[in-house]
N, C-alpha and C positions, 0 to 999 in steps of 0.2 A: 363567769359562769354562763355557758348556754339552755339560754329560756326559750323553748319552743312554743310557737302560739297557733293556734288552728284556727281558720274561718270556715264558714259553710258551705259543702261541697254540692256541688252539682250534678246529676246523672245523666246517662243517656242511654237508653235501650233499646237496638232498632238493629235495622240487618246490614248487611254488610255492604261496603263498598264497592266502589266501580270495578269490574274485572273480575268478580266472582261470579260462579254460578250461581245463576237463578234459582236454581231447581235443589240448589244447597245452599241456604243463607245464612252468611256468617253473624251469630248473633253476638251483642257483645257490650258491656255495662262500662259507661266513663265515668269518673270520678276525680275533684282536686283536691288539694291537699295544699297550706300555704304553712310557712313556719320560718320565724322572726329569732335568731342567735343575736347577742352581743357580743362587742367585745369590748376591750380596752382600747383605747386610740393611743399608737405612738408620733402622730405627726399633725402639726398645729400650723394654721396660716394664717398671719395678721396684716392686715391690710394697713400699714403708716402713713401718714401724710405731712406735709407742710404747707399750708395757707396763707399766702403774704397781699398784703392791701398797698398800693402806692398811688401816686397824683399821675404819674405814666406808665406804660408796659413798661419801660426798659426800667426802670426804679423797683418794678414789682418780682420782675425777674430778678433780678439782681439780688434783691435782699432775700427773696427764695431761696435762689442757689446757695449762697452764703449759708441760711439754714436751714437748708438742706443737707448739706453739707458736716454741718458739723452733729446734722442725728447720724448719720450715715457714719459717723468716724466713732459715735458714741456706742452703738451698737455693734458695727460690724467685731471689736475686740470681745463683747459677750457671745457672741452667736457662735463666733470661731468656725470649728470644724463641723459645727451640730446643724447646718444648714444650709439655706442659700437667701442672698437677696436680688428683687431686681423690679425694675420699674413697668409699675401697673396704669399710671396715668400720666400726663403731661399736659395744662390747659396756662391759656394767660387767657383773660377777658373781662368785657370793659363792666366798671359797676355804674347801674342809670340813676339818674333821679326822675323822675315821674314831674311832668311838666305840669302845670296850673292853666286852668280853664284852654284843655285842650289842648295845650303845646307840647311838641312831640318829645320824648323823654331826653337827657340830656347826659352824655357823658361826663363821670364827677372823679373818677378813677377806675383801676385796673387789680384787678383779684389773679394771683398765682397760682394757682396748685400743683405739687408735687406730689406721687403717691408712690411707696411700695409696697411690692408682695416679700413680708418675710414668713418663710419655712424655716420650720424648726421640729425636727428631728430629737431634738432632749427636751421632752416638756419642762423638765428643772430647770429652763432660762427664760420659757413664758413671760413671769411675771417680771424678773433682770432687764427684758428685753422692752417690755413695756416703763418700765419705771428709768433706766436709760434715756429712753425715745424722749420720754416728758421731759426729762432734767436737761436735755440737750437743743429742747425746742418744738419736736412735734407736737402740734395740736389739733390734729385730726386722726379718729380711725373709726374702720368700717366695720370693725366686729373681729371674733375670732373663731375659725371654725376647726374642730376636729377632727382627723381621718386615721386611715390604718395607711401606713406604709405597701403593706402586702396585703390586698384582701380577699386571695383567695382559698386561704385557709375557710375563712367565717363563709365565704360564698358558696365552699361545696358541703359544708357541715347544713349551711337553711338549703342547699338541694334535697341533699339525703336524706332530712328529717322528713320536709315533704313531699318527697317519693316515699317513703314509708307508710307516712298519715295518708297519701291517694290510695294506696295499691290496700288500705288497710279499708280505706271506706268503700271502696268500689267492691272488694270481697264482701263484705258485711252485706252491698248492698242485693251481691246474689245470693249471698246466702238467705235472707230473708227472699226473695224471689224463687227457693227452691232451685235455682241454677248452681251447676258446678263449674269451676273456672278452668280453664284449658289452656290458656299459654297469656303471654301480655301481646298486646298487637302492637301497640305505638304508645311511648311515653316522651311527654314533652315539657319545655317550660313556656308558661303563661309569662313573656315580658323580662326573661332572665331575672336573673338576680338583684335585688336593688339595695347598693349601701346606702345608708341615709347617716351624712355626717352629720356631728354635732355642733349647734352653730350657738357661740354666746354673744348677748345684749351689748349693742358698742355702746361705749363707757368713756365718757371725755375723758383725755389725756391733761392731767396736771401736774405740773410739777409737787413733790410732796417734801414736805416740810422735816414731818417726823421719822423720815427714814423707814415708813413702815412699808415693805414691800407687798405689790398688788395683790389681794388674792385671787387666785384661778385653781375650780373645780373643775376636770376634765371630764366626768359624768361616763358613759358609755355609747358606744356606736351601734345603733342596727342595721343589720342584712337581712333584708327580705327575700323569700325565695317563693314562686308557686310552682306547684309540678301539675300537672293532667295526666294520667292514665289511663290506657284504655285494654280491657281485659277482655277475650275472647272466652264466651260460657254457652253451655248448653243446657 
């Protein structure tokens, strides 16, 4: 359902710009208009990782890859055709211990990290994909955020509504001014359009016991839109 939301408009009432006659100035009343649609999100991005601790890189690496490896073979058969995966990070580095009365820190071991970005296209494997990832090994992620696949349906519906809501305030505002409006001069947007996905709370990855799969609420996506118009009156 699109929810249209209005903020407080701004006016301007002054004469006309560069290249007109002086001697005829073009008067003319601006006004914005801002309005906020929803929508459903069909596209989900989870950030997975794997974490490995060893006495050297090449130990840490190693037992990494390994399980990395076997999230990657755990999921990629749920995800199928409904997405894509592919790697967001890559680090090996050393873990210190903090040296006593002053002595410089001291290498104790080596931390792995593996990350990917999985997209997913059928939110109905979100949760599969996440409770997979655990049972195969990942134990790290960065959140999950929501989006629209295509989103310029919702982007020209928050134009329109607020090209509407300006060109409706800017009239109102000659009308109380006793001016008639004469044509539009220039309509614009304040900063385009802006989606704002929806991003949820990362959530340790555990392996789960009782079979009970993750829950995930997908909530709604907003597109914001501002317009400015500017209305020629006499």
């Amino acid at each position: 359902m699109l929810l249209p939301r209005i903020l407080p408009i701004a006016l301007l009432l002054g004469s006309a710009a560069r290249g007109q006659d002086v001697s005829k100035p073009l008067h003319v009343v601006r006004a914005s208009g801002e309005a906020t649609v929803t929508a459903k999100p069909d596209r989900a991005q989870i950030t997975i990782g794997v974490v490995t601790q060893a006495p050297t890189a090449e130990a840490a690496s190693a037992q990494n890859a390994e399980q990395t490896t076997q999230m990657l073979d755990a999921i990629k058969p749920v995800l199928g055709s409904g997405g894509e995966i592919k790697t967001s990070g890559y680090s090996v580095n050393p873990a210190y211990q903090t040296g006593k009365s002053g002595a410089p820190p001291k290498i104790v071991g080596y931390n792995s990290s593996n990350a990917v970005l999985v997209t997913i296209d059928d939110l109905r494997l979100v949760s599969k994909i996440l409770d997979a990832a655990a049972k195969a090994g990942a134990n790290n992620i960065n959140g999950i955020s929501f989006t629209l696949r295509d989103d310029q349906g919702a982007r020209s519906e928050a134009l329109a509504q607020a090209a509407v809501k300006a060109r409706e305030s800017a009239e109102a505002i000659a009308k109380a001014l006793n001016l008639r409006v004469t044509g539009v001069v220039q309509a614009e947007t304040s900063g385009g359009s802006n989606v704002l996905p929806l991003y949820r709370r990362a959530m340790p990855l555990m392996a789960q016991s009782n079979e009970v799969p993750t829950p995930i609420e997908t909530g709604d996506i907003e597109v914001n839109a501002t317009v400015i118009v500017t209305l020629a009156v006499q």
